[in-house]
mmJSON file of the N, C-alpha and C atoms, coordinates in Angstrom:
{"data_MODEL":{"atom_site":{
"group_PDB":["ATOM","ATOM","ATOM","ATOM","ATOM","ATOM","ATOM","ATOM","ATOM","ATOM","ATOM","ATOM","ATOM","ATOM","ATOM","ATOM","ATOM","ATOM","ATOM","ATOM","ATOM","ATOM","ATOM","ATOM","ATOM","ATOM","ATOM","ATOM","ATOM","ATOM","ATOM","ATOM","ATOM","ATOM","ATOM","ATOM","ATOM","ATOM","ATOM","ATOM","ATOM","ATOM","ATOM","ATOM","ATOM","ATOM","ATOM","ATOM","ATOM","ATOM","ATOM","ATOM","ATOM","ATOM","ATOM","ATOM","ATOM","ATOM","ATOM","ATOM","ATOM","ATOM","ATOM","ATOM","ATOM","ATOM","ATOM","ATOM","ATOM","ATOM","ATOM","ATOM","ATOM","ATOM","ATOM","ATOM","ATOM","ATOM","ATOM","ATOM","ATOM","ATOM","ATOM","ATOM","ATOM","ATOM","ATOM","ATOM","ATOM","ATOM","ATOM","ATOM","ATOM","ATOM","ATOM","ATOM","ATOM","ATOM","ATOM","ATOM","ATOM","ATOM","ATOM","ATOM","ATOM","ATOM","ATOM","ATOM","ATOM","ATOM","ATOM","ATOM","ATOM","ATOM","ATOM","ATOM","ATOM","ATOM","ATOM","ATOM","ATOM","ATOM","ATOM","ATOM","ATOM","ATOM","ATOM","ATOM","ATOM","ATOM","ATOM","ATOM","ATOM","ATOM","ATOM","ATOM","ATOM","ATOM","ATOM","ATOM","ATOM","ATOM","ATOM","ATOM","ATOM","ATOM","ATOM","ATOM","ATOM","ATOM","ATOM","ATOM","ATOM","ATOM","ATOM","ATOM","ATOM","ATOM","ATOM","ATOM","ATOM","ATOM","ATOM","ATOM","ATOM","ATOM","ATOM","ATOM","ATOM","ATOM","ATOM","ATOM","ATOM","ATOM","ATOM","ATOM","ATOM","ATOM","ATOM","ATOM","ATOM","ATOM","ATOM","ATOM","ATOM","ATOM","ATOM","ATOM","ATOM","ATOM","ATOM","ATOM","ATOM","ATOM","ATOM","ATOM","ATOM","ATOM","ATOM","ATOM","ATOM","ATOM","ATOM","ATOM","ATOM","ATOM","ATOM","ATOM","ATOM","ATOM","ATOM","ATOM","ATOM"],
"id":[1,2,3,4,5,6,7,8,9,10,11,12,13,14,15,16,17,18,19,20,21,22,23,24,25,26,27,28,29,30,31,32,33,34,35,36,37,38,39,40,41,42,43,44,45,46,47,48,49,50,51,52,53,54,55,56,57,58,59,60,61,62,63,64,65,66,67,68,69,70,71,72,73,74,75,76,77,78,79,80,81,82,83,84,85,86,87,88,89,90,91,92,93,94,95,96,97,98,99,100,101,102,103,104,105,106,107,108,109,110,111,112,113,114,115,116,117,118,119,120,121,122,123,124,125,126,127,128,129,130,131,132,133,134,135,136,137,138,139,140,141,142,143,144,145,146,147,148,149,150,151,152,153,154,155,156,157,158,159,160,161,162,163,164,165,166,167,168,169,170,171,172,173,174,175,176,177,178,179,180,181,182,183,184,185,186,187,188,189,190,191,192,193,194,195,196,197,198,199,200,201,202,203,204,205,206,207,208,209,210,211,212,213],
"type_symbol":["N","C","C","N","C","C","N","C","C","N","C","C","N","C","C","N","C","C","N","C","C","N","C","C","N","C","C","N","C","C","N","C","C","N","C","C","N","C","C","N","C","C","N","C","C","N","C","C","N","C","C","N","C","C","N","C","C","N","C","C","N","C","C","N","C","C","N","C","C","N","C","C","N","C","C","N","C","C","N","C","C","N","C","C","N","C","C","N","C","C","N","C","C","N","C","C","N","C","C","N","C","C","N","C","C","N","C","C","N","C","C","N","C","C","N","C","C","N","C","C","N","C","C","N","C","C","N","C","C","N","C","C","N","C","C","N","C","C","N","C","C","N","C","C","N","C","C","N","C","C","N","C","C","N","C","C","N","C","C","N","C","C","N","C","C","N","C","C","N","C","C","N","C","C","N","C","C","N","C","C","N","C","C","N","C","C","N","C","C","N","C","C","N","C","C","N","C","C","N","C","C","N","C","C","N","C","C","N","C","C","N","C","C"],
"label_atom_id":["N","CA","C","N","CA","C","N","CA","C","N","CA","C","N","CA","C","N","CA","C","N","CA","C","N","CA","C","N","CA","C","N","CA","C","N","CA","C","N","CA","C","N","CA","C","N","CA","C","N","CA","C","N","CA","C","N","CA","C","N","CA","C","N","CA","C","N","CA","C","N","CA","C","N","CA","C","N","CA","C","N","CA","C","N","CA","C","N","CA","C","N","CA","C","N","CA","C","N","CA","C","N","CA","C","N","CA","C","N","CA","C","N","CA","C","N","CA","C","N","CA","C","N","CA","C","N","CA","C","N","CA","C","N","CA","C","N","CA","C","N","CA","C","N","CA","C","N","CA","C","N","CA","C","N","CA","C","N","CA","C","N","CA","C","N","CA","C","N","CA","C","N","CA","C","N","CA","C","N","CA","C","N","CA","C","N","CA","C","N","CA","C","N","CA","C","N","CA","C","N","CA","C","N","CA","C","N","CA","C","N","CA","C","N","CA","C","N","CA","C","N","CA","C","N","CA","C","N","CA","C","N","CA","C","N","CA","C","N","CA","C","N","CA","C","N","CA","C"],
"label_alt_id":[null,null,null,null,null,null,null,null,null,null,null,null,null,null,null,null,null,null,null,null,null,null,null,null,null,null,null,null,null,null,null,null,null,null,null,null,null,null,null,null,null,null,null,null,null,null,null,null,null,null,null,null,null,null,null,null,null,null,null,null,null,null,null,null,null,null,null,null,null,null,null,null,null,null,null,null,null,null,null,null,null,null,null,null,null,null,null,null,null,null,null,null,null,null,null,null,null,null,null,null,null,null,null,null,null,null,null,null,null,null,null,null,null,null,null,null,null,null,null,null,null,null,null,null,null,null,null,null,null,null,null,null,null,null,null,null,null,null,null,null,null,null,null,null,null,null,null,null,null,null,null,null,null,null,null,null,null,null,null,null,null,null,null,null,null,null,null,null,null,null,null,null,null,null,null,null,null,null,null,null,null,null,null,null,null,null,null,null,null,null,null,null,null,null,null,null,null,null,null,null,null,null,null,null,null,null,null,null,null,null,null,null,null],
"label_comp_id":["UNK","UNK","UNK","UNK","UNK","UNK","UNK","UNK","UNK","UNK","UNK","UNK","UNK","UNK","UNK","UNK","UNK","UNK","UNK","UNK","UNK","UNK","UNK","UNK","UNK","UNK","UNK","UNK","UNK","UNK","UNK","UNK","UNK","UNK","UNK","UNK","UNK","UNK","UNK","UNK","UNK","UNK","UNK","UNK","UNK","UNK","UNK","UNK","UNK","UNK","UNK","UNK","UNK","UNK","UNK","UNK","UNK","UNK","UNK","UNK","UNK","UNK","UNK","UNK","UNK","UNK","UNK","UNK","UNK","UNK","UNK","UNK","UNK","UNK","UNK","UNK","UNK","UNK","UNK","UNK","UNK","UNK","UNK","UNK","UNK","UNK","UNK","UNK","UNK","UNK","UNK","UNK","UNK","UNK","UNK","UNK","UNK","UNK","UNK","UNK","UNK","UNK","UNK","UNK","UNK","UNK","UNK","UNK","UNK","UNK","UNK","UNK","UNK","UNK","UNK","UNK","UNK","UNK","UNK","UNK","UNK","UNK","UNK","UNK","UNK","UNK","UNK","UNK","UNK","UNK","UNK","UNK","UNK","UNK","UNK","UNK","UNK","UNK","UNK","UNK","UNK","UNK","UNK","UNK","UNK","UNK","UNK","UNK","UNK","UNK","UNK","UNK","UNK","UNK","UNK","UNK","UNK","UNK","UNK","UNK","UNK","UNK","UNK","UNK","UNK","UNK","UNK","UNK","UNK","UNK","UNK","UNK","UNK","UNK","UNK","UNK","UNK","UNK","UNK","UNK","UNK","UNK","UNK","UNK","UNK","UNK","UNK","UNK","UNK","UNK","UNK","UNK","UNK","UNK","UNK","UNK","UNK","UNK","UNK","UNK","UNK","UNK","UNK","UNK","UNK","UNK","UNK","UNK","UNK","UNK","UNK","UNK","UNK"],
"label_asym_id":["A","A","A","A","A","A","A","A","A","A","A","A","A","A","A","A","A","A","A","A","A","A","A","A","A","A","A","A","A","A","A","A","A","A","A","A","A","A","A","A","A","A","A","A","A","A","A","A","A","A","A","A","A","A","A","A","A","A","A","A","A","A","A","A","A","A","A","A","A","A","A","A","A","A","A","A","A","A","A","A","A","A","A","A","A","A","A","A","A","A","A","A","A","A","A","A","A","A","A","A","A","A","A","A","A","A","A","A","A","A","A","A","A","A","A","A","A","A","A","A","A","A","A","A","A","A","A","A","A","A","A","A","A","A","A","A","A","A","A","A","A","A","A","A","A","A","A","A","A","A","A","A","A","A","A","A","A","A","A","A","A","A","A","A","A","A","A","A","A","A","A","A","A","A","A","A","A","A","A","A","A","A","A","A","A","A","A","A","A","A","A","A","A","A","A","A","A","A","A","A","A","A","A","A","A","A","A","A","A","A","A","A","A"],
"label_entity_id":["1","1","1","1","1","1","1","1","1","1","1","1","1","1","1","1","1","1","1","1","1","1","1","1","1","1","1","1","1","1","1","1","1","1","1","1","1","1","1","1","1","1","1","1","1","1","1","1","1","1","1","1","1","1","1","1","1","1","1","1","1","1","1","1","1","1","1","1","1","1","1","1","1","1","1","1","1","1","1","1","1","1","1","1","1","1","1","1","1","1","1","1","1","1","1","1","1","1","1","1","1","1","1","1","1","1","1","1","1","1","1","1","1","1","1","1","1","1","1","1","1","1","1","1","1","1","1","1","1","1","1","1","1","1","1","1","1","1","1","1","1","1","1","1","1","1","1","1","1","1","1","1","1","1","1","1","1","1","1","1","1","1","1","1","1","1","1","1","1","1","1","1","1","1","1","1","1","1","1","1","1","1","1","1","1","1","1","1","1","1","1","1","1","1","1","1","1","1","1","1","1","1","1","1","1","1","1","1","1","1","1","1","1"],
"label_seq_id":[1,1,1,2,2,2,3,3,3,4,4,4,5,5,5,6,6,6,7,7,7,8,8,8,9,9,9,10,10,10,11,11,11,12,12,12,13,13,13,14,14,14,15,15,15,16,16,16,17,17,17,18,18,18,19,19,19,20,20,20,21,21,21,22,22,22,23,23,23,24,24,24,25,25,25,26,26,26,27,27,27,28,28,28,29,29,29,30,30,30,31,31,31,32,32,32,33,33,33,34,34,34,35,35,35,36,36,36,37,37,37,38,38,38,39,39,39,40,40,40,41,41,41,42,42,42,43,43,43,44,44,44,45,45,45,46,46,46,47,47,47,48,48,48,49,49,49,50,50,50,51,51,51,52,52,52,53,53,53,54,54,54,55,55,55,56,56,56,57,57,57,58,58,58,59,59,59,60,60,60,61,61,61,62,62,62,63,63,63,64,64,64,65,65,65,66,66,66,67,67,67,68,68,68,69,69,69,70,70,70,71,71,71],
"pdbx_PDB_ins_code":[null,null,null,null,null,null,null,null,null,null,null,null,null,null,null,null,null,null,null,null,null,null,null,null,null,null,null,null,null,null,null,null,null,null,null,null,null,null,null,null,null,null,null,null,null,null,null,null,null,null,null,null,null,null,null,null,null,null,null,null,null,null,null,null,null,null,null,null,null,null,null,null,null,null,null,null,null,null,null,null,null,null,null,null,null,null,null,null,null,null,null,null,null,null,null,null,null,null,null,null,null,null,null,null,null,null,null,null,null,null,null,null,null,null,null,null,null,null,null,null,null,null,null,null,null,null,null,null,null,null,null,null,null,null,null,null,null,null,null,null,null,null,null,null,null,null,null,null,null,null,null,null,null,null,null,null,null,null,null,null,null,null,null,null,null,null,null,null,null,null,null,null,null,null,null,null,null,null,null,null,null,null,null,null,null,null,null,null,null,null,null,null,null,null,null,null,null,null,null,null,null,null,null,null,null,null,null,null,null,null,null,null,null],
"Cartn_x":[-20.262,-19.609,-18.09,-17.317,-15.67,-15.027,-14.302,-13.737,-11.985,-11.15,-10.074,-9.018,-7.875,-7.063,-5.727,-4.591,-3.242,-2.447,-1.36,-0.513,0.532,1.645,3.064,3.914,4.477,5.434,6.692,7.481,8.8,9.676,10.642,11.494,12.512,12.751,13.544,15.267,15.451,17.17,16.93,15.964,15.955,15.297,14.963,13.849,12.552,11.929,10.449,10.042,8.871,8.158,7.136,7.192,6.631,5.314,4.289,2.995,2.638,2.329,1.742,0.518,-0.555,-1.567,-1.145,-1.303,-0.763,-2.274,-3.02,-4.844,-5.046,-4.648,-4.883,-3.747,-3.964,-2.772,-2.362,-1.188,-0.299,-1.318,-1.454,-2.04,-0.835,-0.345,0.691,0.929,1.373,1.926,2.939,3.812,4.737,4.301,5.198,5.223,6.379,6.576,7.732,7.755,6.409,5.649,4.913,4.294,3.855,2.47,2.133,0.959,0.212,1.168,0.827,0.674,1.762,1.012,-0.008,-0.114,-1.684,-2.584,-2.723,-3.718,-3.743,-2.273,-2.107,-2.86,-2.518,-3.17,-4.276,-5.289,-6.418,-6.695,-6.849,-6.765,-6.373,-5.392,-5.046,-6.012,-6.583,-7.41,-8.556,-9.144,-10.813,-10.197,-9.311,-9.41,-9.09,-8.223,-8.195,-9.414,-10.098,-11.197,-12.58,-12.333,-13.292,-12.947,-11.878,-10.983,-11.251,-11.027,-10.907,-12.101,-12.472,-13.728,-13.19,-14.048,-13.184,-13.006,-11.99,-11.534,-12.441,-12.457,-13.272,-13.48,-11.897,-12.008,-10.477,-10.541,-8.949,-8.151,-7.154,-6.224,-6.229,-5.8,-5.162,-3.722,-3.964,-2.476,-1.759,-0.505,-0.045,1.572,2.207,3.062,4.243,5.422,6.647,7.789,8.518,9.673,10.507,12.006,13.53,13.86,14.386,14.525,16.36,17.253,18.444,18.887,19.423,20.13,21.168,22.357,23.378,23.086,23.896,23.491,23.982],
"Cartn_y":[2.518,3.529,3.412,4.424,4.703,4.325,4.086,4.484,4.78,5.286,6.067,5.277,4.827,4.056,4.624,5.081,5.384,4.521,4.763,3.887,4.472,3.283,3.808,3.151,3.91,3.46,3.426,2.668,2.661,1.502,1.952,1.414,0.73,-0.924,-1.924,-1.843,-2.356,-2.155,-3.201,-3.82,-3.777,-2.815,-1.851,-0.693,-1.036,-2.106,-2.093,-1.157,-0.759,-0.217,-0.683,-0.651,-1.564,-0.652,-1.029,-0.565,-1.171,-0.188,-1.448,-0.427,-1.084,-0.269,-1.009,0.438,0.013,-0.356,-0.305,-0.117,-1.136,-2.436,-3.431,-4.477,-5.272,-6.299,-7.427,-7.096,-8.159,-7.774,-6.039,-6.058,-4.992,-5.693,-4.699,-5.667,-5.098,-5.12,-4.391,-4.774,-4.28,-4.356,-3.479,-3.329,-2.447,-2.244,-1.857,0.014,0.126,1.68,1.746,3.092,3.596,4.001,3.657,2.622,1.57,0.968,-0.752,-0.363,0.112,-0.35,0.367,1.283,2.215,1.036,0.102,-0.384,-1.536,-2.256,-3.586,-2.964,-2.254,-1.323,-1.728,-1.01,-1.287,-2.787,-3.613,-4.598,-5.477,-5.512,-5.955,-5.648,-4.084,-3.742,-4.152,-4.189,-4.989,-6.556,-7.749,-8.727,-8.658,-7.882,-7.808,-7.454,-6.694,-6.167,-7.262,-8.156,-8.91,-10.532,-10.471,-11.743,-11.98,-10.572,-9.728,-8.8,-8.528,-7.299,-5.899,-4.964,-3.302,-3.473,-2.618,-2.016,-1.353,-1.425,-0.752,0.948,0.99,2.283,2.698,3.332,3.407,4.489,4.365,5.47,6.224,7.368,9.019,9.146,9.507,9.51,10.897,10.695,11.574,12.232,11.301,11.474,10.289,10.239,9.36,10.354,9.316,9.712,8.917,9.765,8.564,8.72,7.478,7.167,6.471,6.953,5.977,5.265,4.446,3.781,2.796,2.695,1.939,0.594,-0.21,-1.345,-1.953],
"Cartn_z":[-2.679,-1.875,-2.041,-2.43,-2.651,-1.401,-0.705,-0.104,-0.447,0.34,0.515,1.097,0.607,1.442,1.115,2.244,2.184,1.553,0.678,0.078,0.144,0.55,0.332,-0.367,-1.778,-2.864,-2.001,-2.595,-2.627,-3.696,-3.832,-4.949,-4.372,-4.958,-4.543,-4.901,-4.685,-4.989,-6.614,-7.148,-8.216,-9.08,-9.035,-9.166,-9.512,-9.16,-9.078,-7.845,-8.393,-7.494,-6.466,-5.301,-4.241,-3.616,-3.546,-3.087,-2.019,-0.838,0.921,1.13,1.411,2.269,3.265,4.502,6.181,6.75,6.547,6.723,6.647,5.447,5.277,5.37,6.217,6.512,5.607,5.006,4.044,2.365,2.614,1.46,0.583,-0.706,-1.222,-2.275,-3.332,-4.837,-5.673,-6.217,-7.096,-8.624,-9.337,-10.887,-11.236,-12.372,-12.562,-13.126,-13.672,-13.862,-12.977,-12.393,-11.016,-12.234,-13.338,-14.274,-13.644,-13.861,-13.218,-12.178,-11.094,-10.005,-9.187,-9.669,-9.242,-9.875,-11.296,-11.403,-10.621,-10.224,-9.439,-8.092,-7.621,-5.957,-5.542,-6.78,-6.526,-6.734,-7.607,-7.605,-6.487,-5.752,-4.73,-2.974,-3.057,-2.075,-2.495,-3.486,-3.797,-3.413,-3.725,-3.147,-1.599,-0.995,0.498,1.103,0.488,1.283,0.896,-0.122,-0.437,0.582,0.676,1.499,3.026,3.634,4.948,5.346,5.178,4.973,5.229,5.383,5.36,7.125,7.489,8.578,8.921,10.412,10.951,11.044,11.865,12.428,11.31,9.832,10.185,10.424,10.401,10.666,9.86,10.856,10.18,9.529,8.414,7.654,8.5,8.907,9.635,8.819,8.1,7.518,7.87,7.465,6.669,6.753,8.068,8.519,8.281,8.321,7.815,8.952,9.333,10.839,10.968,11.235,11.122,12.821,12.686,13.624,13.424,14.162,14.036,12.873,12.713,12.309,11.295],
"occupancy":[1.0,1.0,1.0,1.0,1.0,1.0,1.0,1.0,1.0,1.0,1.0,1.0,1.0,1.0,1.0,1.0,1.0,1.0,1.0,1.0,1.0,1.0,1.0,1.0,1.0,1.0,1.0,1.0,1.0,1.0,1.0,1.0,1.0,1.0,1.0,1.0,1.0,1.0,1.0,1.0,1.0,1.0,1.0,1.0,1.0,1.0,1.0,1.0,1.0,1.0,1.0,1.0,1.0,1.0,1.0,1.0,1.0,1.0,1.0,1.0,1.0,1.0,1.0,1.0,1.0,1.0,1.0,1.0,1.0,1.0,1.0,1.0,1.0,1.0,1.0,1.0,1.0,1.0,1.0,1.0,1.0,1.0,1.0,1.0,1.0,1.0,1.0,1.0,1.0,1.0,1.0,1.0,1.0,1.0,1.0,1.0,1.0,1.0,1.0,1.0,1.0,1.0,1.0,1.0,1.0,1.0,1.0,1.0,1.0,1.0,1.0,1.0,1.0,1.0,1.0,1.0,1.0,1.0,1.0,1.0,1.0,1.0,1.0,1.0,1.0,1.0,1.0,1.0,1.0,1.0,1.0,1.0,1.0,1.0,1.0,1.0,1.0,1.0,1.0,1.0,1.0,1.0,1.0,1.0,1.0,1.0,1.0,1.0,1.0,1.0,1.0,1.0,1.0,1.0,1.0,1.0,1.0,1.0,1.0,1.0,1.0,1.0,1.0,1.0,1.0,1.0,1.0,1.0,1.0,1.0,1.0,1.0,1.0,1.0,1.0,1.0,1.0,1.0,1.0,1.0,1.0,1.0,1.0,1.0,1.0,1.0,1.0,1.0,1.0,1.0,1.0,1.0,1.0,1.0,1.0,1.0,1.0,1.0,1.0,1.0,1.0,1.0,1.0,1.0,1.0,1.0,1.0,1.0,1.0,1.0,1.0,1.0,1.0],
"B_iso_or_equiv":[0.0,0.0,0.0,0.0,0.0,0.0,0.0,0.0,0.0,0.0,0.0,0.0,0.0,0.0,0.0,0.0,0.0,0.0,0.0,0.0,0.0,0.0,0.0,0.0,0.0,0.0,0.0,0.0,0.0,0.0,0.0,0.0,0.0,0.0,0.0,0.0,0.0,0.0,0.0,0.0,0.0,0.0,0.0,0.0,0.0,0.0,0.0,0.0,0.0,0.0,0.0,0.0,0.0,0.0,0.0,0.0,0.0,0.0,0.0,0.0,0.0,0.0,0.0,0.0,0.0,0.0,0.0,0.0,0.0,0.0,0.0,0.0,0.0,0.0,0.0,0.0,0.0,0.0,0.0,0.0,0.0,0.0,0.0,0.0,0.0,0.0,0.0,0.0,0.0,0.0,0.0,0.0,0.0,0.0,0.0,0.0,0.0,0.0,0.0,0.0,0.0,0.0,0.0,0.0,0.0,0.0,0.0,0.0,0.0,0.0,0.0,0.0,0.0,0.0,0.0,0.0,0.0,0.0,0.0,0.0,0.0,0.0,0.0,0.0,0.0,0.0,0.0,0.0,0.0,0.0,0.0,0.0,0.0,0.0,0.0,0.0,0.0,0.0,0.0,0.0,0.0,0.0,0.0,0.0,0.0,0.0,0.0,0.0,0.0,0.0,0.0,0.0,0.0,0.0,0.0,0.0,0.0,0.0,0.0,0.0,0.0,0.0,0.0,0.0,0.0,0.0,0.0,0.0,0.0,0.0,0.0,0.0,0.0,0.0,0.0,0.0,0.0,0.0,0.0,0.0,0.0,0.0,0.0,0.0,0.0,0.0,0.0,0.0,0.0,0.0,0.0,0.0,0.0,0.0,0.0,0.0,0.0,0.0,0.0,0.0,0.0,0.0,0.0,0.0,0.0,0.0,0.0,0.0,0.0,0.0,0.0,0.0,0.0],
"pdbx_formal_charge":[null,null,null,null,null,null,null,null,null,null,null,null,null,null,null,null,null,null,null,null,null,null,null,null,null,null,null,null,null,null,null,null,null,null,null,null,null,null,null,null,null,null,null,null,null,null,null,null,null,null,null,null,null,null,null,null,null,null,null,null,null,null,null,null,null,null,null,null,null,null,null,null,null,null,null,null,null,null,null,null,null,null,null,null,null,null,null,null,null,null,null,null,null,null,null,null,null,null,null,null,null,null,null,null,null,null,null,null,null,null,null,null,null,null,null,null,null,null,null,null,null,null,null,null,null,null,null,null,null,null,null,null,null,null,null,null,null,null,null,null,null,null,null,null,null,null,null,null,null,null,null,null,null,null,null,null,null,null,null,null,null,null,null,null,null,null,null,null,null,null,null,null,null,null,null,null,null,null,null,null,null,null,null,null,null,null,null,null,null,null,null,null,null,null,null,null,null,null,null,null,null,null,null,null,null,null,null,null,null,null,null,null,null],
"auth_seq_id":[1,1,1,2,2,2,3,3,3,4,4,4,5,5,5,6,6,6,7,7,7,8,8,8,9,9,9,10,10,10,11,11,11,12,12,12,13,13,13,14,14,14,15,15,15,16,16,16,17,17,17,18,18,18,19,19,19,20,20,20,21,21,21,22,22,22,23,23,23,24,24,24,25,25,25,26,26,26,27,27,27,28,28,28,29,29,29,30,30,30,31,31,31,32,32,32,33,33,33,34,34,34,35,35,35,36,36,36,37,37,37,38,38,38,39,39,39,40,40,40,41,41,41,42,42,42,43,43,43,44,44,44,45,45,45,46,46,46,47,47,47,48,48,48,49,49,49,50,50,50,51,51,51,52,52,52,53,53,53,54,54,54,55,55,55,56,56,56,57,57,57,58,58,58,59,59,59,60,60,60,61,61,61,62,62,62,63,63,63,64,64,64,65,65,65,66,66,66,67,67,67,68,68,68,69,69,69,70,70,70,71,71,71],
"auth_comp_id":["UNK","UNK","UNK","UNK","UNK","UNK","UNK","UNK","UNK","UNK","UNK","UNK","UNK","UNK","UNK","UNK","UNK","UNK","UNK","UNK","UNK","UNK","UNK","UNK","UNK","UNK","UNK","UNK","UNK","UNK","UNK","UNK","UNK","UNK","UNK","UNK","UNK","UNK","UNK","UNK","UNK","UNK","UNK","UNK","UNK","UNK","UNK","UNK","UNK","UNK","UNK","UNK","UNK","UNK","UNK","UNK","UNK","UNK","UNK","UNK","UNK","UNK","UNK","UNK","UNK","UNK","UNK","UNK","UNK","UNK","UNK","UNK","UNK","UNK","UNK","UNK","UNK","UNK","UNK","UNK","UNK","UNK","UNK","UNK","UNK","UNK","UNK","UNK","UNK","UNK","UNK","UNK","UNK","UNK","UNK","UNK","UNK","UNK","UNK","UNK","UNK","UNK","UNK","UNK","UNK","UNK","UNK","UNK","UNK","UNK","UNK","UNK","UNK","UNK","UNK","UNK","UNK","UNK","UNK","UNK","UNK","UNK","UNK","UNK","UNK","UNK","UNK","UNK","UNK","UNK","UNK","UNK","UNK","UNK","UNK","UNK","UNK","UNK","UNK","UNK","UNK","UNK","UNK","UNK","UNK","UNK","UNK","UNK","UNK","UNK","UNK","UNK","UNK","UNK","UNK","UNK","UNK","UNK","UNK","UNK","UNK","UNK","UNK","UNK","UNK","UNK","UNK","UNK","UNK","UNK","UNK","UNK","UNK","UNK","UNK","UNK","UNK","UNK","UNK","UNK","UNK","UNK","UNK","UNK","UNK","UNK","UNK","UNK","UNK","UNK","UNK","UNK","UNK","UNK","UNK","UNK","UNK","UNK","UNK","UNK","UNK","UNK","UNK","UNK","UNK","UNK","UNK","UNK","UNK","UNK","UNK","UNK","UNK"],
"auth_asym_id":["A","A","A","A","A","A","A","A","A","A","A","A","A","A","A","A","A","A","A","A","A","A","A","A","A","A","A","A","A","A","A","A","A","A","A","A","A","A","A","A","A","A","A","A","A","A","A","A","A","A","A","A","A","A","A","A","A","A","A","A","A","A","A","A","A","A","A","A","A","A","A","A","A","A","A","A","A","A","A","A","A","A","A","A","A","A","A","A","A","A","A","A","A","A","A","A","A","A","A","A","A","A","A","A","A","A","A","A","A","A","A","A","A","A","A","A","A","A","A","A","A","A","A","A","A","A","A","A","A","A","A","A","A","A","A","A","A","A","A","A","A","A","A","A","A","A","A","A","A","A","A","A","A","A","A","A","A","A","A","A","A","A","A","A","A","A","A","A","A","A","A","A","A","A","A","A","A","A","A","A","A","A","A","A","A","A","A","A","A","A","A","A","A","A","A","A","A","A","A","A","A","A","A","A","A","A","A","A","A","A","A","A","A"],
"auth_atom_id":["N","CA","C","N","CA","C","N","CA","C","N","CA","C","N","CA","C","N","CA","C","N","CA","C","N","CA","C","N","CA","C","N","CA","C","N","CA","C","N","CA","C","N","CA","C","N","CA","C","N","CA","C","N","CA","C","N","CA","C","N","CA","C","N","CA","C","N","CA","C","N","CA","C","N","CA","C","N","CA","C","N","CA","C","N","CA","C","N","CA","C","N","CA","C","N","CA","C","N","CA","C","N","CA","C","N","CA","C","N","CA","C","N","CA","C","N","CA","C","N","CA","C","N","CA","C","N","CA","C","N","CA","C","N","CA","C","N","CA","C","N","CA","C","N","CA","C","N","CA","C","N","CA","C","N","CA","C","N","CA","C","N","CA","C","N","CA","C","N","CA","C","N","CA","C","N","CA","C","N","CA","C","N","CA","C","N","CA","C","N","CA","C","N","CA","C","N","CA","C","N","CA","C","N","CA","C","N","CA","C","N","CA","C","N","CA","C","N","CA","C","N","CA","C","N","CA","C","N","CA","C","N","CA","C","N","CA","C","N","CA","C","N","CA","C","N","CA","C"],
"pdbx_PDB_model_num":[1,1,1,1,1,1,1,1,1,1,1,1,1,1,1,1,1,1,1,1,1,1,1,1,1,1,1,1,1,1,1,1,1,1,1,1,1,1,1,1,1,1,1,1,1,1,1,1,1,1,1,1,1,1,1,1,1,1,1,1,1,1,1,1,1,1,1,1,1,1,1,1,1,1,1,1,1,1,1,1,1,1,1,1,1,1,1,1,1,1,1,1,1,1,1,1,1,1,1,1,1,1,1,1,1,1,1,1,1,1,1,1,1,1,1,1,1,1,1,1,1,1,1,1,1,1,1,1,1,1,1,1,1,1,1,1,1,1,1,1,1,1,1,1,1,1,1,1,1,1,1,1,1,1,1,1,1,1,1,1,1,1,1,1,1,1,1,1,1,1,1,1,1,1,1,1,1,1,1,1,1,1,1,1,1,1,1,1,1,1,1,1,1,1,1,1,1,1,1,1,1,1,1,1,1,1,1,1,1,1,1,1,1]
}}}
């Protein structure tokens, strides 16, 4: 059975590209082509989910806001 998990890229101030599923805790990978890390991704959620087991209930992707404050 497939299942479906949210991912969010973002790019480091060295320009790797950084991968987090929010679904799965301390589960995320970098690479330097958005190649790699779609293949690092998965890779990384089959051992979290083999480590941890699947989530129960998860969340609704709702969207990704820029948020500023002093600082």
């Amino acid at each position: 059975m497939k299942k479906e998990f949210n991912v969010v890229i973002e790019k480091d101030s060295e320009g790797y590209l950084v991968a987090s599923v929010p679904e799965l805790h301390g589960c995320h990978t970098q690479a330097r082509s958005l190649d790699q890390l779609l293949e690092r991704t998965k890779e990384v959620i089959e051992l979290c989910l083999e480590e941890y087991g699947p989530t129960e209930e998860p969340n609704e992707f709702v969207g990704i806001q820029k948020v500023a404050v002093e600082g």
